[in-house]
C-alpha positions in Angstrom: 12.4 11.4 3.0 11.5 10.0 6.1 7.2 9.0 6.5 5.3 10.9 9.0 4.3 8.3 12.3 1.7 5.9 11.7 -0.3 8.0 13.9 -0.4 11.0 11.7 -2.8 10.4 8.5 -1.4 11.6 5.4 -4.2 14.2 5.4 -3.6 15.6 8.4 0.2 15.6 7.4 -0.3 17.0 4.2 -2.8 19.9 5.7 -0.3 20.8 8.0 2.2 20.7 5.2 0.0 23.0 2.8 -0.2 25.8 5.2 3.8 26.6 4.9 2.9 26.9 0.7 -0.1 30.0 1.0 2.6 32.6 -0.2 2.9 30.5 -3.6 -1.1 30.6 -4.5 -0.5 34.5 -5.4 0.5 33.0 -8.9 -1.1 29.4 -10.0 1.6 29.2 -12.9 4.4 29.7 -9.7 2.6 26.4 -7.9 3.1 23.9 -11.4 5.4 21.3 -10.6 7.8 19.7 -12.2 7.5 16.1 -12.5 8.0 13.8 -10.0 11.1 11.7 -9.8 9.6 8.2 -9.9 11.8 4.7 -9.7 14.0 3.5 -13.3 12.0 1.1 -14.1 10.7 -0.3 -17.3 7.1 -1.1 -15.0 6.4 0.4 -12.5 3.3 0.2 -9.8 1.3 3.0 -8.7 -0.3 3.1 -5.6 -3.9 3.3 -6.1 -6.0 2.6 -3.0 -6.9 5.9 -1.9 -4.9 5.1 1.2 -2.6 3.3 3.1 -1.0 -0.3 1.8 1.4 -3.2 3.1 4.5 -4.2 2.2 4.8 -7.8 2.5 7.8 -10.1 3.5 6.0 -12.6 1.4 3.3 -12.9 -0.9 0.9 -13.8 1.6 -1.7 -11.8 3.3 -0.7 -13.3 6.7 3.0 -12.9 6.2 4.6 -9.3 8.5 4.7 -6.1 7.6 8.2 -4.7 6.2 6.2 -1.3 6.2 3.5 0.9 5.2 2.8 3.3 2.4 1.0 5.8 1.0 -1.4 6.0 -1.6 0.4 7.5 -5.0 3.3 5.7 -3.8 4.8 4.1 -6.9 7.1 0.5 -7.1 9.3 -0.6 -9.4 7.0 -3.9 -10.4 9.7 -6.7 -10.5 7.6 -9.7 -11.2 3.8 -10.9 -10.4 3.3 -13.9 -8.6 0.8 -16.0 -7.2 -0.1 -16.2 -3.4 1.7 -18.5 -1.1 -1.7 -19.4 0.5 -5.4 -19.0 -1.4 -6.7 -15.7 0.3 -10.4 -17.6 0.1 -11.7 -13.5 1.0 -10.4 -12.6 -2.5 -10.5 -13.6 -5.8 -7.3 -12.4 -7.1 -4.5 -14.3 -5.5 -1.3 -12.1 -7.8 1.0 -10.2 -5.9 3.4 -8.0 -7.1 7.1 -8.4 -6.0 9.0 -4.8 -5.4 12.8 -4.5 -4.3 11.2 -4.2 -0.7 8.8 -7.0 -0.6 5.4 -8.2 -2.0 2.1 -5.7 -2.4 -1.1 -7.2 -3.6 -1.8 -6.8 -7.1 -5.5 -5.2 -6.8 -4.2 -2.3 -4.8 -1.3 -1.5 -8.0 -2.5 0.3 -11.0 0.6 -0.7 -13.5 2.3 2.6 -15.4 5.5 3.4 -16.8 7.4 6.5 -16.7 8.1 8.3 -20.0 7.9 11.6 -20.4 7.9 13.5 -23.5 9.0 16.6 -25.0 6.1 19.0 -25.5 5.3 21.7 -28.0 5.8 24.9 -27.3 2.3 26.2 -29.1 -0.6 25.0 -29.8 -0.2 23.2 -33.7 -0.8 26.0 -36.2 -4.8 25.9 -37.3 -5.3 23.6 -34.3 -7.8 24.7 -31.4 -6.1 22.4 -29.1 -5.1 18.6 -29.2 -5.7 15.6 -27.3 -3.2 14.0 -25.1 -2.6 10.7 -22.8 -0.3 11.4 -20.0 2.1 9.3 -19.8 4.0 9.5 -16.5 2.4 7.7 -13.0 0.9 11.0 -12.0 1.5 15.0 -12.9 0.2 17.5 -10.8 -1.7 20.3 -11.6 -2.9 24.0 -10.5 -6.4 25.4 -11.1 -6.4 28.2 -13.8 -9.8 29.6 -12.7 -10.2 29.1 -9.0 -12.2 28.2 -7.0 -12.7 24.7 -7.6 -16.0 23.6 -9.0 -16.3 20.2 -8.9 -16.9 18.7 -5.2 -13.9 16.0 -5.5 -11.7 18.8 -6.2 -13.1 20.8 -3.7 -12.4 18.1 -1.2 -8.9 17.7 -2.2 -7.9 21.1 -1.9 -9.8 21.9 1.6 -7.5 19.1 2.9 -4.6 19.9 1.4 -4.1 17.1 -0.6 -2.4 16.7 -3.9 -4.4 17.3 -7.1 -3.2 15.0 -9.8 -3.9 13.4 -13.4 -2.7 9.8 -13.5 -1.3 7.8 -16.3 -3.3 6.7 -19.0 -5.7 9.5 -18.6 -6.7 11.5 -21.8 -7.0 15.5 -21.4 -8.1 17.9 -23.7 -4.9 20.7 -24.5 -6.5 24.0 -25.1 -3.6 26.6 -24.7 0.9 25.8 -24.0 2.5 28.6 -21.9 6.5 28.8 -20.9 6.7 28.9 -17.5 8.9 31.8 -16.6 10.0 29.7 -13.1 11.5 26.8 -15.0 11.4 27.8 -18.9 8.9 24.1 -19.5 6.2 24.4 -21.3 2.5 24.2 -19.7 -0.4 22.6 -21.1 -3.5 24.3 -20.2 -6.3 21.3 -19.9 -9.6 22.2 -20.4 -11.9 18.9 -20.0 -15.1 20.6 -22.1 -12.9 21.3 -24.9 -12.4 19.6 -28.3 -16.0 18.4 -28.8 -19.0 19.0 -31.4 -20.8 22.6 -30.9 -23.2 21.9 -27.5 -21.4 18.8 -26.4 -19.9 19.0 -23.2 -17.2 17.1 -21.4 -18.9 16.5 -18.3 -17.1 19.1 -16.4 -18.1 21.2 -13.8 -16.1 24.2 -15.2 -12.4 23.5 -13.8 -9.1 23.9 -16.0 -5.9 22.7 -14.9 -1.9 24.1 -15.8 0.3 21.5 -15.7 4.0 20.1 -16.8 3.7 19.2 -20.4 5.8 17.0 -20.3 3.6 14.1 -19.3 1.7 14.3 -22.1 1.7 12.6 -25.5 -0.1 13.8 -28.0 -2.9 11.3 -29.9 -2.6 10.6 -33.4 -5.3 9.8 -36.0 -3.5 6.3 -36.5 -4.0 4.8 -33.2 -7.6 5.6 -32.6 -8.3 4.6 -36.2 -11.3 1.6 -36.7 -10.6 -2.1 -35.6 -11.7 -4.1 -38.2 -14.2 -1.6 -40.3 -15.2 -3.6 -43.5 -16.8 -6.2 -41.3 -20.9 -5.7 -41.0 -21.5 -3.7 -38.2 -24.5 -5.8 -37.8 -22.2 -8.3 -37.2 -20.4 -7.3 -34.4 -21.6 -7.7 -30.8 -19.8 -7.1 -27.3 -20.7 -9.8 -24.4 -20.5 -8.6 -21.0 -20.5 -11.8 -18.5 -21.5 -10.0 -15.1 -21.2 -13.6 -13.2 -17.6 -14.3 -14.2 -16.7 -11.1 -15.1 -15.1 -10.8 -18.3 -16.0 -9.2 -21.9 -15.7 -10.5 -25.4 -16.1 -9.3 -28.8 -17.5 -11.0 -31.5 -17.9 -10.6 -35.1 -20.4 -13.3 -36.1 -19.7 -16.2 -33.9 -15.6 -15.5 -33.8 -14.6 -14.5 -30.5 -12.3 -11.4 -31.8 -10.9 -10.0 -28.1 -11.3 -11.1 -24.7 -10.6 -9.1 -21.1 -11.5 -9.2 -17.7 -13.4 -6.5 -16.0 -15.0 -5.4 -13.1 -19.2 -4.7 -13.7 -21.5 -3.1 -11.1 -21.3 -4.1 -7.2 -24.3 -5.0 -7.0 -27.9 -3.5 -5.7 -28.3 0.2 -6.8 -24.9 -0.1 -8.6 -25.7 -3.1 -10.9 -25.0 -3.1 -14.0 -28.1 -3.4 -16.1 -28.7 -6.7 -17.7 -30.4 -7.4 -21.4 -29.3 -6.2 -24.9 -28.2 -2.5 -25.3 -26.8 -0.1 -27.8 -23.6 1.8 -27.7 -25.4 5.0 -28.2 -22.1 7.7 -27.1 -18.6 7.3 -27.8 -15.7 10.0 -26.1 -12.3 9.7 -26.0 -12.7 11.5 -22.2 -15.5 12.3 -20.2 -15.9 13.3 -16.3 -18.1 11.0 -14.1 -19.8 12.3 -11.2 -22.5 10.8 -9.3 -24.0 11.0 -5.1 -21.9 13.0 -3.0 -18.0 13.1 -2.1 -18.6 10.4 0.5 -20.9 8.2 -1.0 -20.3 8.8 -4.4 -17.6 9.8 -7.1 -16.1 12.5 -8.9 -13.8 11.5 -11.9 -11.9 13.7 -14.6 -10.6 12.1 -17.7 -12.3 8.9 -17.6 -11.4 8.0 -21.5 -12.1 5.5 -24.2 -15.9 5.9 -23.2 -18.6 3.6 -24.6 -21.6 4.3 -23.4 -24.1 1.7 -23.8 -27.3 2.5 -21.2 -29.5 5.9 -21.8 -29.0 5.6 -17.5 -25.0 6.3 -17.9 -23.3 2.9 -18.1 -20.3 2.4 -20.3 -17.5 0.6 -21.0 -14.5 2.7 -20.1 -10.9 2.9 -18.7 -9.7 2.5 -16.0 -7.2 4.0 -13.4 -8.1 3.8 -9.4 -8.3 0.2 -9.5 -6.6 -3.3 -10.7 -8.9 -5.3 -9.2 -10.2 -6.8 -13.1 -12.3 -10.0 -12.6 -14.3 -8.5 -9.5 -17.2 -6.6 -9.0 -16.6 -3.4 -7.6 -17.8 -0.4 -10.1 -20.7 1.8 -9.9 -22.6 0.1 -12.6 -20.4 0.4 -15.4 -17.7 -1.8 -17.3 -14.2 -0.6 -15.4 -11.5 -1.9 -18.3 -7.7 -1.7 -18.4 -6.7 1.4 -20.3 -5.4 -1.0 -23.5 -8.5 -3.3 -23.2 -11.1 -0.3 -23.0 -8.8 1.3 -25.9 -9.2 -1.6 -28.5 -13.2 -1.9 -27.6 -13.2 2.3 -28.4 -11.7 1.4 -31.3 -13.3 -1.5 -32.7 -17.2 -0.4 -31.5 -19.0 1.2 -34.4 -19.6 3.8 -35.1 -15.9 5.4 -35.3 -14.7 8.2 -33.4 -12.1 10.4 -35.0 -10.0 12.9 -33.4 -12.0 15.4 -34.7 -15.1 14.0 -34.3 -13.7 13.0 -30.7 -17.1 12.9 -29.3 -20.0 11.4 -30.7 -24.0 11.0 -30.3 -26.1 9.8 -33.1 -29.9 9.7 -32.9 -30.5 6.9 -34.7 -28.6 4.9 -32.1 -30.3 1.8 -33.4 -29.1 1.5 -36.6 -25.0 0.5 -37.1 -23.9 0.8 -33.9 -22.5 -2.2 -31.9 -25.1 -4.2 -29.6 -23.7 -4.9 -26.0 -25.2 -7.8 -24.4 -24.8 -7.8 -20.6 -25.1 -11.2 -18.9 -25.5 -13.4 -16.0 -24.6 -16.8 -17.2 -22.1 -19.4 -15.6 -21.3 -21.9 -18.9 
């Protein structure tokens, strides 16, 4: 499919595009999409700027344009590859090579593409489940319009594309055939599957969409990292001046990542020795307003470790790891914020899923946050 002209932002493009669809809002389950046909690929790259990105000739920021693409645009990632020439504006000097050129590596979340078969019902004696989708993006529909939440709102007044994007962990509450296409829908409901009183974050919205980008959690892979070892003796250090985290259990450095920690100002990320005090497989972040803010379902493997909102969590917008750039908390990749979920104490279970304990001092995991070159 051809792009619009360069002079045509993809919102206006897309708003223009939406008005042509009105007769299909008469039934939400009508509007569910299949999935996307995304590039064969064992890795792919996903667009993730929130806009428009270059295509290199070479792996250079000074190097021509082959063209331009839109955000949600996804690559087949061949290889990554360092710069031709230091960038000294940027840290990260990768760059990903696709069949049509070279796109730098911050503006790429990596996914793969594999979809799943989904149930048909909800598992007998089960309220719902939790599931990671699996696929770059799925779109979805709004079950009880209208939309709640103001980064929804804002999506939908423009006509953009609501999605959930791989790696993201939703709450299935109820699985409907769709009568269009025969696939089963999963109903996701992000206030769902938690403790009596605890909430999800939400603002209210639940999403239909293609079950087929979902799989299912199981009690194995979220099970404790390392539980016989003293909890007391297990600490997370969170260096804000070279951005990176490590885990330790007594002096042994057990795991090592690189992050991304507050910008800086109002969005630092508060220094001193904290307390993982909340754990959630998925929450929703939402703070300031749609254009000086953020609005953020499914943000999962959650560790909260400042009364003020801070956690260590995944993360999808971005892969821009070893640079500032969050709004105070620890932005991880998906597997790196996984294993921290994991190995924290206290566990989370499936069923637990979502956890607050009042004596947050005693056997949780201490997070020491950092500023410290050596």
């Amino acid at each position: 499919m051809k792009l619009p002209e360069p002079n045509l932002s993809r919102r206006d493009f897309l708003k223009l595009a939406g008005l042509g669809l009105g007769t299909l809002a008469l039934n939400p389950f009508n509007r569910v999409l299949p999935l996307a046909d995304f590039p064969a690929s064992d890795r792919l790259g996903r667009n993730c700027t929130g806009g428009m990105v270059d295509i290199k000739s070479q792996p250079d920021v000074t190097s021509s344009t082959v063209k331009k693409v839109y955000e949600d645009t996804v690559f087949p990632w061949l290889r990554e590859v360092n710069a031709l020439n230091p960038d000294l504006n940027r840290i990260n000097q990768r760059w990903v090579e696709t069949p049509e050129g070279f796109v730098y590596s911050s503006y790429l979340q990596p996914v793969r593409n594999q979809p799943n078969t989904p149930f048909k019902s909800i598992p007998d004696g089960k309220p719902g489940f939790w599931a990671e989708v699996t696929v770059p993006y799925v779109d979805f529909v709004l079950d009880n319009p209208p939309a709640r939440s103001p980064g929804l709102r804002n999506l939908i007044s423009y006509g953009l594309p609501t999605r959930l994007y791989y790696s993201q962990v939703m709450w299935i509450d109820q699985v409907r055939i769709s009568e269009a296409t025969g696939n089963p829908l999963y109903r996701v409901n992000e206030n769902g599957g938690r403790p009596s009183g605890v909430t999800g974050g939400s603002y209210g919205d639940i999403y239909w969409t293609d079950g087929a980008a979902f799989r299912p959690l199981t009690a194995d892979e979220i099970a404790p990292i390392s539980p016989d070892v003293d909890p007391n003796d297990k600490k997370v250090v969170v260096n804000v001046t070279n951005q990176y985290l490590s885990c330790f259990e007594g002096e042994k450095e057990v795991y090592f990542c690189r992050v991304s920690t507050g910008a800086g100002g109002g969005a630092a990320t508060p220094l001193g020795e904290l307390t993982v005090w909340r754990k959630t497989l998925s929450i929703h972040m939402a703070a300031g307003t749609v254009d000086a803010g953020y609005d953020t379902p499914g943000v999962s493997w959650t560790t909260l470790f400042s009364r003020d909102g801070q956690a260590i969590h995944s993360t999808f917008w971005h892969n821009q790891f070893g640079e500032k750039r969050s709004h105070g908390c620890v932005n991880c990749r998906p597997e790196d914020a996984k294993w921290i979920f994991r190995w924290t104490t206290p566990p989370v279970s499936l069923e637990t899923s979502d956890v607050t304990w009042n004596d947050w001092r005693s056997g949780s995991t201490k997070v020491i946050v950092e500023e410290r070159y050596f």
